[in-house]
Biopython code that builds the backbone (N, CA, C, O; Angstrom):
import numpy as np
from Bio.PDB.StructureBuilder import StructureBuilder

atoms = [
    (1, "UNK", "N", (6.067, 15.016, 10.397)),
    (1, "UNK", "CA", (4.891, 14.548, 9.672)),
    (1, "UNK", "C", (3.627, 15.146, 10.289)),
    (1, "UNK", "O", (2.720, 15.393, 9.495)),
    (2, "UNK", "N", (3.462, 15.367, 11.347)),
    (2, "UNK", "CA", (2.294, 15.633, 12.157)),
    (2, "UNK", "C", (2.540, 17.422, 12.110)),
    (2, "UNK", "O", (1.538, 18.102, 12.327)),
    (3, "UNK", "N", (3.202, 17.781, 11.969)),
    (3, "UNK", "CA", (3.174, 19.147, 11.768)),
    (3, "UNK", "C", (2.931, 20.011, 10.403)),
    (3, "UNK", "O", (2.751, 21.188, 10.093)),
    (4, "UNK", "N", (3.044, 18.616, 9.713)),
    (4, "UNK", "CA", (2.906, 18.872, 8.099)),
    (4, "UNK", "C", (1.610, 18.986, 7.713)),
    (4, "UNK", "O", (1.088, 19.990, 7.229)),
    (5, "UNK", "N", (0.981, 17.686, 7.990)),
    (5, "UNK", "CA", (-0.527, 17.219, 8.154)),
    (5, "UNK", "C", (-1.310, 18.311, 9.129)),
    (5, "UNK", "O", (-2.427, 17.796, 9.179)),
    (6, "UNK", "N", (-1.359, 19.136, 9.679)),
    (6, "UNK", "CA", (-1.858, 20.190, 10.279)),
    (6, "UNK", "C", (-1.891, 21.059, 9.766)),
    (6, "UNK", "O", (-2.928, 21.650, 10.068)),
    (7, "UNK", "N", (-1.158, 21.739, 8.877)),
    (7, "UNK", "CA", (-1.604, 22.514, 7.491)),
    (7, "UNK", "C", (-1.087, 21.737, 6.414)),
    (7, "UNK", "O", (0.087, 21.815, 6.054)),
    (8, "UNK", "N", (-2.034, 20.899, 5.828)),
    (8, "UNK", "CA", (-1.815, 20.050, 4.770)),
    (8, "UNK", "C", (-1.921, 20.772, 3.800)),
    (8, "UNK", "O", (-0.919, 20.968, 3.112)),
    (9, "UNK", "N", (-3.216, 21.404, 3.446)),
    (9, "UNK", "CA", (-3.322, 22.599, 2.501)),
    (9, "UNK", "C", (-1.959, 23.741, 1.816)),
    (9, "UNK", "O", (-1.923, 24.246, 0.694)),
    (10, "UNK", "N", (-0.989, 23.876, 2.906)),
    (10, "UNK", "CA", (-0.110, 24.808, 2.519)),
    (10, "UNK", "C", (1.221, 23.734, 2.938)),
    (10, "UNK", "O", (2.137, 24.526, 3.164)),
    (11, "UNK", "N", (1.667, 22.578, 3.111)),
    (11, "UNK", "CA", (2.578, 21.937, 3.303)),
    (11, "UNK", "C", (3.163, 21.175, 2.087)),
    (11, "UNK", "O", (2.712, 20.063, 1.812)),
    (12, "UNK", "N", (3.734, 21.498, 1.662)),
    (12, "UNK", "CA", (4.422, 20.522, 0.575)),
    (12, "UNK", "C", (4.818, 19.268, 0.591)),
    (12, "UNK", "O", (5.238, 18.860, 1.674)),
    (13, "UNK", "N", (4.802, 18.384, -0.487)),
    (13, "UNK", "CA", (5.229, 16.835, -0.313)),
    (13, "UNK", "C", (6.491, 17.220, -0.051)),
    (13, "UNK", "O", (6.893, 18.379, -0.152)),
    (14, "UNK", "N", (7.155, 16.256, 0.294)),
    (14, "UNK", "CA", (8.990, 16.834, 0.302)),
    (14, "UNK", "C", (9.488, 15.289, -0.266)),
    (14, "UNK", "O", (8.499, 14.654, -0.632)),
    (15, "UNK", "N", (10.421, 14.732, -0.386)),
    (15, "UNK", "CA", (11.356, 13.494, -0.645)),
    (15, "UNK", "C", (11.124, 12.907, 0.165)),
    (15, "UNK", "O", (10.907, 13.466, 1.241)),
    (16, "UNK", "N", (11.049, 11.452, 0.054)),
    (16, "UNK", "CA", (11.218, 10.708, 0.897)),
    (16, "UNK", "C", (12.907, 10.582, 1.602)),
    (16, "UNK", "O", (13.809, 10.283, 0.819)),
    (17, "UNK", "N", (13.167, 10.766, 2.737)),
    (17, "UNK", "CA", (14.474, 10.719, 3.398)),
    (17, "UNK", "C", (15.492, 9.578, 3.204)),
    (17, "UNK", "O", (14.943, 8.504, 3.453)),
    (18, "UNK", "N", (16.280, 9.490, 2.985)),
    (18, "UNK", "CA", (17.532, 8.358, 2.665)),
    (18, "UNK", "C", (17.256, 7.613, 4.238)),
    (18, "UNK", "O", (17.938, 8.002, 5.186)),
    (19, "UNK", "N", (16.229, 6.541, 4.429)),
    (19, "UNK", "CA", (16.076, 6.061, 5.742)),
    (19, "UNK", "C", (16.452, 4.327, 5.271)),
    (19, "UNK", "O", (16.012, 3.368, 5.905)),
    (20, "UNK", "N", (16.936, 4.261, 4.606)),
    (20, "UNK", "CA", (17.412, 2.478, 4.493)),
    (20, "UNK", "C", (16.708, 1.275, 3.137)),
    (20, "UNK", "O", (16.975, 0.210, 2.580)),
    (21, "UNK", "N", (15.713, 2.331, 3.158)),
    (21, "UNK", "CA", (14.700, 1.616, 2.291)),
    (21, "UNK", "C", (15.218, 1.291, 0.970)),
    (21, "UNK", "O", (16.127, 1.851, 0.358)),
    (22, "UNK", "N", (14.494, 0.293, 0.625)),
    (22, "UNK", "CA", (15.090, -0.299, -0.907)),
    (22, "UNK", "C", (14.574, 0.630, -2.514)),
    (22, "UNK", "O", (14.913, 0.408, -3.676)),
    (23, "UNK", "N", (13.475, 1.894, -1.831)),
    (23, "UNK", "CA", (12.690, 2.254, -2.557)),
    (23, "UNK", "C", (12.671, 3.511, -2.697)),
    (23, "UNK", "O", (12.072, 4.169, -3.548)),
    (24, "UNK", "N", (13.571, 3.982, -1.554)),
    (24, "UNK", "CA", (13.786, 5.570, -1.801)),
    (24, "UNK", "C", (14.149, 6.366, -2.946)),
    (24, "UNK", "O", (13.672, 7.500, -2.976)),
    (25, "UNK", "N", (14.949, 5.980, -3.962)),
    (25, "UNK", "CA", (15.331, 6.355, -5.235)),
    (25, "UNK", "C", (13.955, 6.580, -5.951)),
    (25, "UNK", "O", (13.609, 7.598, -6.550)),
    (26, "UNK", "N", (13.177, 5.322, -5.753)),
    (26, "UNK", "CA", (12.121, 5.290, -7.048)),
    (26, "UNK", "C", (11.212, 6.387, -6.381)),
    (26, "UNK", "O", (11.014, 7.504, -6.859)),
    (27, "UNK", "N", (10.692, 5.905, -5.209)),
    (27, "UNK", "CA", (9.690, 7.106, -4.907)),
    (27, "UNK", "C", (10.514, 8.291, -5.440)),
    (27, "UNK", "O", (10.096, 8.438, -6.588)),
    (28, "UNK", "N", (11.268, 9.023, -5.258)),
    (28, "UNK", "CA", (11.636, 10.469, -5.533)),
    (28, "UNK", "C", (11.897, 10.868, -7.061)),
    (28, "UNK", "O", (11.647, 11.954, -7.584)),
    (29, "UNK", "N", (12.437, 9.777, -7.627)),
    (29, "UNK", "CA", (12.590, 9.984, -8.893)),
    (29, "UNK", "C", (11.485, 9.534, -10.025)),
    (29, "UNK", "O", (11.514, 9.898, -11.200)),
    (30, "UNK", "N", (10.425, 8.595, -9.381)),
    (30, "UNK", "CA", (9.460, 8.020, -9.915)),
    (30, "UNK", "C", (7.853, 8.658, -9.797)),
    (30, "UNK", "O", (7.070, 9.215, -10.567)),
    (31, "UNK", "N", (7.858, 8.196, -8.254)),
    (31, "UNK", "CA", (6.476, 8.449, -7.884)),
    (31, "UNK", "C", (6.290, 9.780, -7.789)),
    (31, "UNK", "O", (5.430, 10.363, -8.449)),
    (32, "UNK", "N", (7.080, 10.364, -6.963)),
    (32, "UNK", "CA", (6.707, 11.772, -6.558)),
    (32, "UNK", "C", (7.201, 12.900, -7.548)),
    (32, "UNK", "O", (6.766, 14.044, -7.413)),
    (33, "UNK", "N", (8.162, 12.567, -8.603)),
    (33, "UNK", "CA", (8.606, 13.630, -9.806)),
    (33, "UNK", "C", (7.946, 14.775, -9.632)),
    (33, "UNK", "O", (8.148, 15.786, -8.959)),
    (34, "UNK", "N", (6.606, 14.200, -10.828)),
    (34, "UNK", "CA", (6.077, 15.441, -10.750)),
    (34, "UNK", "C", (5.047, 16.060, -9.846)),
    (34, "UNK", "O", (4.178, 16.857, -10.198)),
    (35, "UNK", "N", (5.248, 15.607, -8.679)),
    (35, "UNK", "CA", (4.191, 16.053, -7.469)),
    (35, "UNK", "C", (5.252, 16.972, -6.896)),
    (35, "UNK", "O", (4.956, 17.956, -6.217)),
    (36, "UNK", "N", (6.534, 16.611, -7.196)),
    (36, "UNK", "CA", (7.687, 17.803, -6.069)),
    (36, "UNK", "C", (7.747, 18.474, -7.415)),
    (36, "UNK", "O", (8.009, 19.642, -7.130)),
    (37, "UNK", "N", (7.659, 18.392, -8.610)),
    (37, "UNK", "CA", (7.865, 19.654, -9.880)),
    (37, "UNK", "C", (6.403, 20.490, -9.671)),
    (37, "UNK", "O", (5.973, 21.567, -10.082)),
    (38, "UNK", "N", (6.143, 19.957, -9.246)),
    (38, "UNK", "CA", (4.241, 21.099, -9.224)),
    (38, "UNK", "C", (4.287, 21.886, -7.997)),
    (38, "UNK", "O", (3.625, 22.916, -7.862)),
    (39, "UNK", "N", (5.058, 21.416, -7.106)),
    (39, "UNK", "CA", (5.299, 21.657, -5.849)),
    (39, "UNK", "C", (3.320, 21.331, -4.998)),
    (39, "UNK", "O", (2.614, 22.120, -4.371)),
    (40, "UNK", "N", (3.105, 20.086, -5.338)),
    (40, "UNK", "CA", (1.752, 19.657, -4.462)),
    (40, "UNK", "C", (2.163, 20.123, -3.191)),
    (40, "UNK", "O", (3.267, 20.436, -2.745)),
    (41, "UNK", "N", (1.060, 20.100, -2.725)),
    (41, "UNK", "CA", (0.738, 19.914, -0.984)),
    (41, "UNK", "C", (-0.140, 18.298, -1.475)),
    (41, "UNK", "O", (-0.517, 17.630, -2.438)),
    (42, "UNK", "N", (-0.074, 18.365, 0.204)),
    (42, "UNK", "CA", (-1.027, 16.794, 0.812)),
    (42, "UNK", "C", (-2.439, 16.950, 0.629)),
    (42, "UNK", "O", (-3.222, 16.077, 1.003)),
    (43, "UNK", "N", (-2.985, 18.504, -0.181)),
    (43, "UNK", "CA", (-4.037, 18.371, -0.699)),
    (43, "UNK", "C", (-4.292, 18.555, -1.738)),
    (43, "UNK", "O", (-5.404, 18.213, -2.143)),
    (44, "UNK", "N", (-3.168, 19.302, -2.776)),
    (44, "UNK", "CA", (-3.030, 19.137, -3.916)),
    (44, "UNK", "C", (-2.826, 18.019, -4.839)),
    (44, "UNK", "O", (-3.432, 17.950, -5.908)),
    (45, "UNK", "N", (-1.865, 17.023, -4.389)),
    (45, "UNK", "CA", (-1.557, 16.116, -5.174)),
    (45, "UNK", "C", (-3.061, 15.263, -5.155)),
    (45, "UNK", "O", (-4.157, 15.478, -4.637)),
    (46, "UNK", "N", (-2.483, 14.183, -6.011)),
    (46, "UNK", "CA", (-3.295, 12.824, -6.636)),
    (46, "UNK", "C", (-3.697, 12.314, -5.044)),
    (46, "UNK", "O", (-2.654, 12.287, -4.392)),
    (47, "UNK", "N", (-4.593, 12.001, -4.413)),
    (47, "UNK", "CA", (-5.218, 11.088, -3.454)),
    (47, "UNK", "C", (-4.793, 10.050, -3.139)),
    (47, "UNK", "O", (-4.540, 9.588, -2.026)),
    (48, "UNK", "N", (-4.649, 9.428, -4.660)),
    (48, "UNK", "CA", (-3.819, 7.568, -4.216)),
    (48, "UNK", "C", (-2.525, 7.627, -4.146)),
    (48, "UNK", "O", (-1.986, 6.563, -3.843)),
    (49, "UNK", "N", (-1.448, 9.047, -4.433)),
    (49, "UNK", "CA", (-0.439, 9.367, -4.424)),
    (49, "UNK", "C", (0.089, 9.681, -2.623)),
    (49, "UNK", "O", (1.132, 9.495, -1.996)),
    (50, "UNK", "N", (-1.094, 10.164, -2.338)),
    (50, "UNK", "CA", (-0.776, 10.812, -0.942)),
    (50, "UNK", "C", (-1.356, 9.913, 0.051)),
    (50, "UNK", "O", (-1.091, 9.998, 1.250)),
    (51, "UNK", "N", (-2.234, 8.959, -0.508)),
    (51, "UNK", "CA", (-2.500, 7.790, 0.548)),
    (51, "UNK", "C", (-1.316, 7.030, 0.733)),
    (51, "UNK", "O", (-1.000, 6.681, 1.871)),
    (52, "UNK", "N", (-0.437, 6.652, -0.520)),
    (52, "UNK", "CA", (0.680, 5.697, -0.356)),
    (52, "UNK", "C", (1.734, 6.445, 0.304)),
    (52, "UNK", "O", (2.562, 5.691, 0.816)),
    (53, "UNK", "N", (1.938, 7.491, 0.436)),
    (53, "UNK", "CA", (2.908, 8.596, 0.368)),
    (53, "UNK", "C", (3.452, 8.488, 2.011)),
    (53, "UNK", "O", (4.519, 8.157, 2.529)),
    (54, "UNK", "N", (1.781, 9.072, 2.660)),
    (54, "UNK", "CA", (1.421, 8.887, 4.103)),
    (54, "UNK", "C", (1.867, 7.589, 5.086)),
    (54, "UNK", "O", (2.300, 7.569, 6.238)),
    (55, "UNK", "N", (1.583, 6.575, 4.174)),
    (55, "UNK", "CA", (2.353, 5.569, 4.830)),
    (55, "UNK", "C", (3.653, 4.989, 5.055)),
    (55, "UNK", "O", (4.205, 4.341, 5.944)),
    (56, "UNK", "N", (4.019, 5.593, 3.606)),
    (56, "UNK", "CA", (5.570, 5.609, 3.139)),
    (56, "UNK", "C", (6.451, 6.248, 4.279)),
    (56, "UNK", "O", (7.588, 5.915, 4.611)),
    (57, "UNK", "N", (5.521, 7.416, 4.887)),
    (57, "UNK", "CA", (6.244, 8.324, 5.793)),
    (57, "UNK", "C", (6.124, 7.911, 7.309)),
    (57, "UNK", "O", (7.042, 8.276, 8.043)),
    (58, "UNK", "N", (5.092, 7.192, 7.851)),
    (58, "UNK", "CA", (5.308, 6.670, 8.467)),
    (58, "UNK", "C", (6.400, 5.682, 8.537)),
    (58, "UNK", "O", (7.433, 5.931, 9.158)),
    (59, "UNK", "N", (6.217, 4.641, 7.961)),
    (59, "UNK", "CA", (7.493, 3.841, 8.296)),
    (59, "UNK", "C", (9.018, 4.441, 8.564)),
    (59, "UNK", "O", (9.911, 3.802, 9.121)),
    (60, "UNK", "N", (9.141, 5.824, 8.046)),
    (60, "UNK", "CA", (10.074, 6.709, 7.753)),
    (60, "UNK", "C", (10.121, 6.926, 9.486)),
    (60, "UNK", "O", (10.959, 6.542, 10.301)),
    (61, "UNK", "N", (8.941, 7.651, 9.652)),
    (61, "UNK", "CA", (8.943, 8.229, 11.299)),
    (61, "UNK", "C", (9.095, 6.873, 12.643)),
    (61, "UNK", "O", (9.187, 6.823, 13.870)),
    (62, "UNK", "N", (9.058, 6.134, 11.736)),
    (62, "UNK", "CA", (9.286, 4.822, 12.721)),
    (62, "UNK", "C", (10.301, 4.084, 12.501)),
    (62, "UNK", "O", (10.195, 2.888, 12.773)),
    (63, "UNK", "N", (11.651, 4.634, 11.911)),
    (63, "UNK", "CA", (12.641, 3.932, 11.564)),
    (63, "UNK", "C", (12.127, 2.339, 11.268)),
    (63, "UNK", "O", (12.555, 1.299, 11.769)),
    (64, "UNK", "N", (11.168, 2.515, 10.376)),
    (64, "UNK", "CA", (11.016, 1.006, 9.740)),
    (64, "UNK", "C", (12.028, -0.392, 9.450)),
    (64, "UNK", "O", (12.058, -1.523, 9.936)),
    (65, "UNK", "N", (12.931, 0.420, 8.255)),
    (65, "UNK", "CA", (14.230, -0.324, 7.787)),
    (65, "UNK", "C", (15.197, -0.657, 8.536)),
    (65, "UNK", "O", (16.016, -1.515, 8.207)),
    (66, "UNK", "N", (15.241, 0.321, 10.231)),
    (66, "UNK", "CA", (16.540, 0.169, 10.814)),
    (66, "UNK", "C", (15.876, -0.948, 11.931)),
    (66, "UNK", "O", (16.506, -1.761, 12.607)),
    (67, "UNK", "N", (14.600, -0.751, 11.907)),
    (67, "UNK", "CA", (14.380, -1.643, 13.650)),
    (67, "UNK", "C", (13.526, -2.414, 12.699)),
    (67, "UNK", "O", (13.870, -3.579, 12.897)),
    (68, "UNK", "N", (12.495, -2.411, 11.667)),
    (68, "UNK", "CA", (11.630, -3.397, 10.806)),
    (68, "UNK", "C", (10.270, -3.572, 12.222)),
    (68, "UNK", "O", (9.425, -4.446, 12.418)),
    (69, "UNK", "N", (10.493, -2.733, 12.713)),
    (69, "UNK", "CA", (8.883, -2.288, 13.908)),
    (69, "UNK", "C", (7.753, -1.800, 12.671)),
    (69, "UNK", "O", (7.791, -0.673, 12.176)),
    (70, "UNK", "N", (6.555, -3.065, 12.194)),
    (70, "UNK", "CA", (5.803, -2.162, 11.555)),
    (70, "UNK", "C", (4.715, -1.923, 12.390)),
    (70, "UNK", "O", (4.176, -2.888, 12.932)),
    (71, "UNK", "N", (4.361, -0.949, 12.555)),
    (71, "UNK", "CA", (3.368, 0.221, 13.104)),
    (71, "UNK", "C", (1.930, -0.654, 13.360)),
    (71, "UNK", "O", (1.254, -0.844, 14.371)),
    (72, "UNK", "N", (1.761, -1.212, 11.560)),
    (72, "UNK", "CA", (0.579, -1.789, 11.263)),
    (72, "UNK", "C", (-0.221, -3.288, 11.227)),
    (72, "UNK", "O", (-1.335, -3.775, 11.035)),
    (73, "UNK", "N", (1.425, -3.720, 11.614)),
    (73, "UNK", "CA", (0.978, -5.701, 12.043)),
    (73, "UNK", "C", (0.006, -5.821, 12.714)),
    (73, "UNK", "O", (-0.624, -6.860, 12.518)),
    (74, "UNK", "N", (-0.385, -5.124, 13.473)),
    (74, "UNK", "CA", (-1.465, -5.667, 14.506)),
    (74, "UNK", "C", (-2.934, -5.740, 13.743)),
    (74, "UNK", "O", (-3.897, -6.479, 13.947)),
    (75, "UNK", "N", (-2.685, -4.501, 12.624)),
    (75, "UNK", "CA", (-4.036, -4.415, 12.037)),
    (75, "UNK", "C", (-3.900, -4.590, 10.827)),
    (75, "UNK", "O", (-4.718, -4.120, 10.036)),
    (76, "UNK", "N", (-2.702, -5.396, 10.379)),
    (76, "UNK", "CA", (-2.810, -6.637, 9.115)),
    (76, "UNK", "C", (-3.026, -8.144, 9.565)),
    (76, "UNK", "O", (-3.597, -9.013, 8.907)),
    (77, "UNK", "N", (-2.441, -8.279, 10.847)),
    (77, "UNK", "CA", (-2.813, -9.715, 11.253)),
    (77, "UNK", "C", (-4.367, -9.813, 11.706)),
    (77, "UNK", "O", (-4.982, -10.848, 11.447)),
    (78, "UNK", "N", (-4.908, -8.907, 12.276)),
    (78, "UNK", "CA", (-6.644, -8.637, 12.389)),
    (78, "UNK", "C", (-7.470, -9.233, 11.080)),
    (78, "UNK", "O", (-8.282, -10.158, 11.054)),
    (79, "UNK", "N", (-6.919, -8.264, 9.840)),
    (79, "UNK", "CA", (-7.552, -8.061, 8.769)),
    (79, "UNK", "C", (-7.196, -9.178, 8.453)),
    (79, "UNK", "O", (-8.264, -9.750, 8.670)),
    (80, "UNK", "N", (-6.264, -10.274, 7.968)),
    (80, "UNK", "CA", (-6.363, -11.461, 7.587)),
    (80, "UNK", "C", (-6.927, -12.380, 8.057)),
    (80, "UNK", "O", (-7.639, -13.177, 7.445)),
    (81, "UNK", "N", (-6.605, -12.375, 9.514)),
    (81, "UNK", "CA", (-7.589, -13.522, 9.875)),
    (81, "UNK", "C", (-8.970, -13.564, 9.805)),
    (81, "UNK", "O", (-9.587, -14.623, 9.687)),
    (82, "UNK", "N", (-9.656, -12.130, 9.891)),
    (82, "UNK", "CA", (-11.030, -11.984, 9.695)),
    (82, "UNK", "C", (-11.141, -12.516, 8.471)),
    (82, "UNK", "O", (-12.073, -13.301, 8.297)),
    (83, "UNK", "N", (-10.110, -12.180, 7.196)),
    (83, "UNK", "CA", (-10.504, -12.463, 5.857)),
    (83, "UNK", "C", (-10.693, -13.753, 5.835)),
    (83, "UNK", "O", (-11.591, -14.243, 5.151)),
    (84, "UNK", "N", (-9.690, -14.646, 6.746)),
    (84, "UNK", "CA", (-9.272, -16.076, 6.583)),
    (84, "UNK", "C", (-10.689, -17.105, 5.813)),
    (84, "UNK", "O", (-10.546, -17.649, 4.718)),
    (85, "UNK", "N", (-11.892, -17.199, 6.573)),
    (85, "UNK", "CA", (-12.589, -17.682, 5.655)),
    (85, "UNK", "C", (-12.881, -17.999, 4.033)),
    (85, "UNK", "O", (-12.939, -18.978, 3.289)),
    (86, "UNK", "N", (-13.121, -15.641, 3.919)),
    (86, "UNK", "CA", (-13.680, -15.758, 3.285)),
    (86, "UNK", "C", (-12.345, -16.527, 1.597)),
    (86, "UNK", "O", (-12.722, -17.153, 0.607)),
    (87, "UNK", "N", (-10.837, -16.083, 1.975)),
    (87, "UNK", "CA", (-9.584, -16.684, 1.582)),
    (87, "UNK", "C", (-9.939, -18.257, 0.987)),
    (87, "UNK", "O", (-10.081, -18.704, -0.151)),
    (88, "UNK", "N", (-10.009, -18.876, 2.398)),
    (88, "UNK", "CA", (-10.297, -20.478, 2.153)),
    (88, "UNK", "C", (-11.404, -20.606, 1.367)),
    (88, "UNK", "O", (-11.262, -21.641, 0.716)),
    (89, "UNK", "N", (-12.461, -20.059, 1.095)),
    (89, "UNK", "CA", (-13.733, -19.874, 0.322)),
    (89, "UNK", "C", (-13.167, -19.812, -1.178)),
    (89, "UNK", "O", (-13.541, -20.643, -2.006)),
    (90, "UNK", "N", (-12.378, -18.941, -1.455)),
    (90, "UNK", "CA", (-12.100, -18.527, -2.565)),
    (90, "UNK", "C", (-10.871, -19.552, -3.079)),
    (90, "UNK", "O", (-10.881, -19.854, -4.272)),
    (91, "UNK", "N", (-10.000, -19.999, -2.369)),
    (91, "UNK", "CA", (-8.912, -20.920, -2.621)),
    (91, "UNK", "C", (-10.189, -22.085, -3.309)),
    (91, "UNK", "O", (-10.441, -22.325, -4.490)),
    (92, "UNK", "N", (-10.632, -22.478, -2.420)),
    (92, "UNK", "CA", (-11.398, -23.852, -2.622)),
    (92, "UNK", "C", (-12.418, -24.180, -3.934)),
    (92, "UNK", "O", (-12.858, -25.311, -4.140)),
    (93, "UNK", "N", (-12.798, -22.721, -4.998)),
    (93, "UNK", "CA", (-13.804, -22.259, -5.919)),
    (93, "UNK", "C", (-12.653, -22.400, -6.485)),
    (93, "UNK", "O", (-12.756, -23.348, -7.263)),
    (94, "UNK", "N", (-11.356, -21.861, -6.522)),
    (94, "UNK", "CA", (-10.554, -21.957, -7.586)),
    (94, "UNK", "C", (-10.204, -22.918, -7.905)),
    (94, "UNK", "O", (-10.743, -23.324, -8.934)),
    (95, "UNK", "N", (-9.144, -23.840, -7.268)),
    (95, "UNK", "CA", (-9.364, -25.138, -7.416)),
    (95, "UNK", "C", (-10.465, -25.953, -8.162)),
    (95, "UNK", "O", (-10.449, -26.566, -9.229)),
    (96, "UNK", "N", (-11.327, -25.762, -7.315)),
    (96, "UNK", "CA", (-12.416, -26.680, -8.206)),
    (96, "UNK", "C", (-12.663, -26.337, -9.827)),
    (96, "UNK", "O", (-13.002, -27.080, -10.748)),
    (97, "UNK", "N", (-12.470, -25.453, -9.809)),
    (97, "UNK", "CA", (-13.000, -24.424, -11.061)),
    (97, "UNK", "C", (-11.497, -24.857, -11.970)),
    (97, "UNK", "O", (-11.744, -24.908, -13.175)),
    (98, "UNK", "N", (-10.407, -25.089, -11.724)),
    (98, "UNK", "CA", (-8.939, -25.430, -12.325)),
    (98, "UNK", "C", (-9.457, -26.981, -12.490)),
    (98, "UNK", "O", (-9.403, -27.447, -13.628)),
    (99, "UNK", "N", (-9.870, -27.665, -11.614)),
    (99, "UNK", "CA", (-9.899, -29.374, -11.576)),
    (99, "UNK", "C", (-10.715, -29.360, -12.708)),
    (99, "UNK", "O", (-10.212, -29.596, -13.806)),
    (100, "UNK", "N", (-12.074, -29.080, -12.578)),
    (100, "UNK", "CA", (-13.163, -28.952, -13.871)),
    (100, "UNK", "C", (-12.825, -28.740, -15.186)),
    (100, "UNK", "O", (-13.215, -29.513, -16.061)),
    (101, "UNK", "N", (-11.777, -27.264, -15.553)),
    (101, "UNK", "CA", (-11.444, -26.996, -16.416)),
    (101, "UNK", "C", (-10.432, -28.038, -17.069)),
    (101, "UNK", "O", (-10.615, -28.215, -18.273)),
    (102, "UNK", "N", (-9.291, -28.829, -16.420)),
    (102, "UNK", "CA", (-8.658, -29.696, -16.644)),
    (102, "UNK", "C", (-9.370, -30.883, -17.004)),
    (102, "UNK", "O", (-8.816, -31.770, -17.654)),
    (103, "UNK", "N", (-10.362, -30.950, -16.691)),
    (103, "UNK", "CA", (-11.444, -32.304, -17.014)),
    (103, "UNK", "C", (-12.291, -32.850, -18.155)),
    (103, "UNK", "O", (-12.932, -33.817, -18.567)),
    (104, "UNK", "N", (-11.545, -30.594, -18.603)),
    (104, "UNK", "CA", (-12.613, -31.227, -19.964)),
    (104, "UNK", "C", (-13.993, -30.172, -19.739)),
    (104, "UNK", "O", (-14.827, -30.111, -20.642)),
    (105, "UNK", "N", (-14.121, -29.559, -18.790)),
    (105, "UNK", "CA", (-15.252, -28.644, -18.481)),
    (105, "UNK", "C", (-15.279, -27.205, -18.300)),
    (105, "UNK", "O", (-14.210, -26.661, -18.020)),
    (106, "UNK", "N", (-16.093, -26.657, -18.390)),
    (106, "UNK", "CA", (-15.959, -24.946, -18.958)),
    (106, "UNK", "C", (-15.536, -24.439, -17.681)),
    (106, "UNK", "O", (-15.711, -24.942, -16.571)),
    (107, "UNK", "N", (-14.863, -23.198, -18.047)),
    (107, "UNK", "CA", (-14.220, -22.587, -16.966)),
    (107, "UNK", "C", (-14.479, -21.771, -16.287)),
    (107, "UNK", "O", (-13.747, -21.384, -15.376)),
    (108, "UNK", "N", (-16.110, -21.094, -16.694)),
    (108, "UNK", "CA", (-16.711, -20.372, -15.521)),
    (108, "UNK", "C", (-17.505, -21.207, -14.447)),
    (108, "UNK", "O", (-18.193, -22.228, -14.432)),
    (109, "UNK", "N", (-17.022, -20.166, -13.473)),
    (109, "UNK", "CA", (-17.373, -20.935, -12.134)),
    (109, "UNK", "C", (-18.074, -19.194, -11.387)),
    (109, "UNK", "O", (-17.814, -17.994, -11.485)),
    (110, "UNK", "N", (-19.027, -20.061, -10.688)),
    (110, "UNK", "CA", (-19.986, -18.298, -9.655)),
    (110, "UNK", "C", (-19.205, -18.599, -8.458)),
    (110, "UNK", "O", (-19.299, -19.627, -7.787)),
    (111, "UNK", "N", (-18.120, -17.220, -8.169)),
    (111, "UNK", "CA", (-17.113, -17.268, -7.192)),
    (111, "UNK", "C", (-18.300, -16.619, -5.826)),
    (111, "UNK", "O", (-17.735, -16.183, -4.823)),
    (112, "UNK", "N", (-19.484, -16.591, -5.842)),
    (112, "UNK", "CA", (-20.394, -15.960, -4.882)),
    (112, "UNK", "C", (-20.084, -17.134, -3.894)),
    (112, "UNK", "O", (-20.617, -17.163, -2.784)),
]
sb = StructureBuilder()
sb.init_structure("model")
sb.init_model(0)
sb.init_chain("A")
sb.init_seg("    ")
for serial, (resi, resn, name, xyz) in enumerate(atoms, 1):
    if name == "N":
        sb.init_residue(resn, " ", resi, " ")
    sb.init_atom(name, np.array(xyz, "f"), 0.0, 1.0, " ", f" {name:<3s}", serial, name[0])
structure = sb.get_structure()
């Protein structure tokens, strides 16, 4: 992967590898079709194709499926708890905004 990404420009997407995953079929036959029929590189293809792609491959380079070590817990458990507020903020507008509507009262609510 890191040798790929160093000439991204001239590196081709390739398949995702038969590494355990429940999803390997679809990516290759789905997602990436016609990015391996065009023969993209990592700067050719679609952006949101090669953002998901990139990560896809990580987990790949980290035997994800066989050990389930994700790379990125540390900086999904960060990102939630920072969110955690603003979460409970938004749980608590909905609700109210469901109770109201059940009451008989209109259903916009200012989620600010």
């Amino acid at each position: 992967l890191d040798r790929e990404l160093r000439d991204a420009a001239h590196s081709k997407l390739t398949p995702i590898d038969e590494d355990g995953g429940p999803d390997v079929q679809e990516w290759n036959e789905v997602f990436l079709k016609e990015a391996l029929g065009r023969g993209d590189t990592w700067l050719s293809a679609p952006w949101l194709l090669t953002e998901f792609y990139f990560y896809r491959r990580v987990l790949c380079a980290f035997r994800y499926w066989e050990t389930k070590h994700d790379p990125f817990e540390m900086q999904k458990r960060l990102g939630l708890s920072t969110a955690l507020p603003a979460i409970e903020q938004l749980a608590n507008k909905t609700h109210n905004s469901c109770a109201h509507t059940e009451a008989g009262g209109h259903s916009a609510v200012d989620v600010r």
